[in-house]
VEXSE-363604 format. One record per residue (C-alpha): residue number from 0; x, y, z; residue in three letters. Coordinates in pm, 1 decimal, decimal comma. Layout:
BEGIN
<site NUM; <X; Y; Z>; Ala>,
...
//
This chain:
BEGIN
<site 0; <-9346,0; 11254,2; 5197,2>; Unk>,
<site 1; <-9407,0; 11590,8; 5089,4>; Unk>,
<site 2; <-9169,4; 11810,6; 4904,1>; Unk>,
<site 3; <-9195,0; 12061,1; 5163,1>; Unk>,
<site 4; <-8986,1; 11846,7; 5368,2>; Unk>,
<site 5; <-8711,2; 11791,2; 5105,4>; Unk>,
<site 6; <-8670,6; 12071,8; 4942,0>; Unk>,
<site 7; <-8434,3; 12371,0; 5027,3>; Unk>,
<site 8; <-8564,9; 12732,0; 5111,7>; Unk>,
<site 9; <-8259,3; 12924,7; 5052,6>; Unk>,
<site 10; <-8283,5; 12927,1; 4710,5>; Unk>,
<site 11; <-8075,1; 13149,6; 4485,3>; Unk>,
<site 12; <-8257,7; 13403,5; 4268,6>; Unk>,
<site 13; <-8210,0; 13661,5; 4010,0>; Unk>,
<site 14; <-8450,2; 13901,7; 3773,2>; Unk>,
<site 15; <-8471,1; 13848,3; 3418,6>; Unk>,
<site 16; <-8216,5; 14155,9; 3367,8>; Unk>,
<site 17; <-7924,1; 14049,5; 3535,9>; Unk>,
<site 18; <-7635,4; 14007,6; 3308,6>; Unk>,
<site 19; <-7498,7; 13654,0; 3205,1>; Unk>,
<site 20; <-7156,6; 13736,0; 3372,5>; Unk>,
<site 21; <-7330,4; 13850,1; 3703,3>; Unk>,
<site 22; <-7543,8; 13486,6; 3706,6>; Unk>,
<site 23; <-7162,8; 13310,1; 3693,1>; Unk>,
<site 24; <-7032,9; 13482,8; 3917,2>; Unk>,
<site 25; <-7303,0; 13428,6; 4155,0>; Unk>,
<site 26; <-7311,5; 13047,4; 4102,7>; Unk>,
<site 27; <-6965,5; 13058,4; 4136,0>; Unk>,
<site 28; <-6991,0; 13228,5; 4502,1>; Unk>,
<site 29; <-7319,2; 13052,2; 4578,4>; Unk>,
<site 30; <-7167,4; 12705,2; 4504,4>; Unk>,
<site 31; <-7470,7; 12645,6; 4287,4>; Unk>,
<site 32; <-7539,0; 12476,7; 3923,9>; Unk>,
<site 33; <-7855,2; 12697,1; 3924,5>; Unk>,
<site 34; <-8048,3; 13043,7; 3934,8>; Unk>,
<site 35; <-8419,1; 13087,4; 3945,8>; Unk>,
<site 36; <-8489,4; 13366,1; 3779,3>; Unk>,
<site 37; <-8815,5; 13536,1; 3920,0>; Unk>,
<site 38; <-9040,6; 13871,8; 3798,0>; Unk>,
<site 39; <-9152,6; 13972,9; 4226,9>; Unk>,
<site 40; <-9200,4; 13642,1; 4386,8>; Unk>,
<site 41; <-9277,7; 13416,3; 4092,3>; Unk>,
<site 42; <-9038,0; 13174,8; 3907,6>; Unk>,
<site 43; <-9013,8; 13254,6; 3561,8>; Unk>,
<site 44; <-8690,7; 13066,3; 3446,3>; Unk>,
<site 45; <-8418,7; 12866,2; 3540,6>; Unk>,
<site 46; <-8030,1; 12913,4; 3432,5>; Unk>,
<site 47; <-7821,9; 12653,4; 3501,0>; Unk>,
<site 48; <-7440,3; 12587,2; 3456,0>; Unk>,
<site 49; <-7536,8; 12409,7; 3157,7>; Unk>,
<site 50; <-7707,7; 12649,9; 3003,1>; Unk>,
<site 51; <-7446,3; 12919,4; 3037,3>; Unk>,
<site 52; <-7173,4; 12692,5; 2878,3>; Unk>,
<site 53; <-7426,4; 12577,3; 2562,2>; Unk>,
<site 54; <-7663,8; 12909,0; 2515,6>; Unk>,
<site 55; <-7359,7; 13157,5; 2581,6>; Unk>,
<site 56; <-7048,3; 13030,9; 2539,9>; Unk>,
<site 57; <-7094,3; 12770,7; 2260,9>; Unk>,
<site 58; <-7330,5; 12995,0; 2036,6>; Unk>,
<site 59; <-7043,1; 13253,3; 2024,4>; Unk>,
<site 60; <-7250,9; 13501,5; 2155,8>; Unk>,
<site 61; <-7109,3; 13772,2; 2355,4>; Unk>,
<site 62; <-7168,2; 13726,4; 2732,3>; Unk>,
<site 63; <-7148,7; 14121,9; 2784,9>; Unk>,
<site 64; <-7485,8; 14135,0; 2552,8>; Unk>,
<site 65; <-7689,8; 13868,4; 2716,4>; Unk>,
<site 66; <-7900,6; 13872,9; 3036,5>; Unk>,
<site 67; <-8067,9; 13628,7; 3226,7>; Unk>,
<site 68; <-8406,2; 13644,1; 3038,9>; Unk>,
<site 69; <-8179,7; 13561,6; 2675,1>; Unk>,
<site 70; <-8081,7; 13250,6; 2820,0>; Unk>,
<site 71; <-8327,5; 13089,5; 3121,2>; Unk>,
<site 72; <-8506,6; 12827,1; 3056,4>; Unk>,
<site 73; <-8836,8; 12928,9; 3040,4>; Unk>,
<site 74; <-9169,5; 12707,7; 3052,8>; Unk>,
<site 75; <-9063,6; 12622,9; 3385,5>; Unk>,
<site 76; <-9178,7; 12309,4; 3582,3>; Unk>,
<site 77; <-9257,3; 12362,6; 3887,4>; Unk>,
<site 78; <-9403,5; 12185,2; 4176,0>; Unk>,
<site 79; <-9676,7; 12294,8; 4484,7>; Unk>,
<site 80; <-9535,6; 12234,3; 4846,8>; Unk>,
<site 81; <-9764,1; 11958,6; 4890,8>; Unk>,
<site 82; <-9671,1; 11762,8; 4614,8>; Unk>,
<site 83; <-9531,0; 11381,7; 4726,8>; Unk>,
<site 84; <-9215,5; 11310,3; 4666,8>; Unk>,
<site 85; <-9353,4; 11072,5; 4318,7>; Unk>,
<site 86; <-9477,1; 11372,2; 4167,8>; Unk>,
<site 87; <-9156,5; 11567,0; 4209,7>; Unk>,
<site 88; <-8987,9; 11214,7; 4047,1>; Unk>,
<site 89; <-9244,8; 11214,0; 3763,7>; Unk>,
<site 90; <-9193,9; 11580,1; 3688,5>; Unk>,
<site 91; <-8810,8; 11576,0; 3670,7>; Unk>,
<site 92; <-8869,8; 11230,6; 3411,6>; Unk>,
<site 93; <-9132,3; 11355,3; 3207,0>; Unk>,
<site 94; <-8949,7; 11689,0; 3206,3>; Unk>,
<site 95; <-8553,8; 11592,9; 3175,6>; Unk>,
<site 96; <-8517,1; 11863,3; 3425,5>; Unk>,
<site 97; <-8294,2; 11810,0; 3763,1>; Unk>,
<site 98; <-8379,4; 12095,7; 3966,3>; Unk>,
<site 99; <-8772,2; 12226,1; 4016,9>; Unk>,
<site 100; <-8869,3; 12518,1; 4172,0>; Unk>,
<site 101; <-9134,9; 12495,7; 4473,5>; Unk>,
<site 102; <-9399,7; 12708,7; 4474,2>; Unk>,
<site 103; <-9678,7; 12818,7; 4757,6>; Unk>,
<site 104; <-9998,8; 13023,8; 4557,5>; Unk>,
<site 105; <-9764,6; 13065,6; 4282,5>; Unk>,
<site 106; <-9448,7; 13229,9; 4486,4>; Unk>,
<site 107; <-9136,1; 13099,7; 4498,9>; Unk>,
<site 108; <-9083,7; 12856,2; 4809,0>; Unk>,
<site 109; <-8816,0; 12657,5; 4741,1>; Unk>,
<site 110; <-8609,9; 12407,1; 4544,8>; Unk>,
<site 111; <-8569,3; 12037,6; 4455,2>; Unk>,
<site 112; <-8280,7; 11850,6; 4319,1>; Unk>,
<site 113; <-8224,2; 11562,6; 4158,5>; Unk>,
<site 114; <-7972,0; 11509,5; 4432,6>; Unk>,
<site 115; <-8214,0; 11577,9; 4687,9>; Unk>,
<site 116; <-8404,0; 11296,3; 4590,8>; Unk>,
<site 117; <-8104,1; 11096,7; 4548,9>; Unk>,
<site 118; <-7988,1; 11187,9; 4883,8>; Unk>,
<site 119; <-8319,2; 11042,5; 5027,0>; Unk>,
<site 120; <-8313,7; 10726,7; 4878,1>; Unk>,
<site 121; <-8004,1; 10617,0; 4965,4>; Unk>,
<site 122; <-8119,5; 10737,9; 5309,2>; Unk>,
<site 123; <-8381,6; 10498,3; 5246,2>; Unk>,
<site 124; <-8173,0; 10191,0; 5122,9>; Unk>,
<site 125; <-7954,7; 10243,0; 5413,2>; Unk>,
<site 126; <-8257,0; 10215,6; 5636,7>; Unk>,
<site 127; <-8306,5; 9893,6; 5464,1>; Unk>,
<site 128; <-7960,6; 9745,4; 5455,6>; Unk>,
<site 129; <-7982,1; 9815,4; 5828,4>; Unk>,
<site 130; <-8328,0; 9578,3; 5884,1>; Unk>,
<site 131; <-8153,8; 9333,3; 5653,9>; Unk>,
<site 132; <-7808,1; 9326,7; 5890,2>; Unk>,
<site 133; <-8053,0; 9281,9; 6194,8>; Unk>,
<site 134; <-8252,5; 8989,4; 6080,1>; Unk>,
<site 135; <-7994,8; 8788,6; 5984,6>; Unk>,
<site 136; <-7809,8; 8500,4; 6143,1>; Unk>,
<site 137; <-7504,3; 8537,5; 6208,3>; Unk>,
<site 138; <-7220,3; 8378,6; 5960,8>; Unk>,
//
């Protein structure tokens, strides 16, 4: 299965300058653990909820200081749209990462979560369960 098919196009974004409180306050609205931060079309960084609470708050740093660029994630995995679903898994392992930016000729296309994935393969194990119930005898 490609990750064109799993992963979600409405992904939120931000530029390398927004401020730290502006990112919160947009996950917080968004309902989102994440911002891709892009320069035009193309992911540069990620900041997740994570990295707010360890790279801003924790380090004592003052929030008012910091933008989006002081704190993303940078060297950024990312995945093409016609990636399989494997490569996506392998990515996210080899990685530690649970969210990868889709990309089409380099430009931002999407998103995939670890819960995406997830998501699909309990899909999947229902699926299963569901053969299983209708090849059994009845008890």
């Amino acid at each position: 299965m490609p990750v064109d098919d799993l992963a979600r196009s409405d992904v939120v974004t931000a530029d390398t300058d927004t401020p730290v409180a502006e990112l919160a306050s947009t996950m917080a609205d968004e309902g989102v653990g994440s911002i891709v931060v892009t320069d035009g079309d193309e992911p540069v960084g990620i900041v997740t909820d994570r990295d707010l609470t360890v790279r801003v708050l924790a380090s004592g740093d003052d929030p008012d200081d910091l933008v989006a660029e002081d704190v993303m994630s940078g060297d950024l995995a990312t995945v093409d749209t016609h990636a399989g679903f494997y490569e996506v898994a392998d990515l996210m392992s080899e990685h530690g990462v649970r969210r990868v930016p889709v990309v089409e000729d380099g430009d931002l296309a999407g998103i995939i979560t670890f819960d995406d994935i997830t998501e699909l393969l309990g899909d999947e194990q229902q699926h299963v369960a569901d053969i299983v119930r209708a090849q059994r005898p009845p008890y």
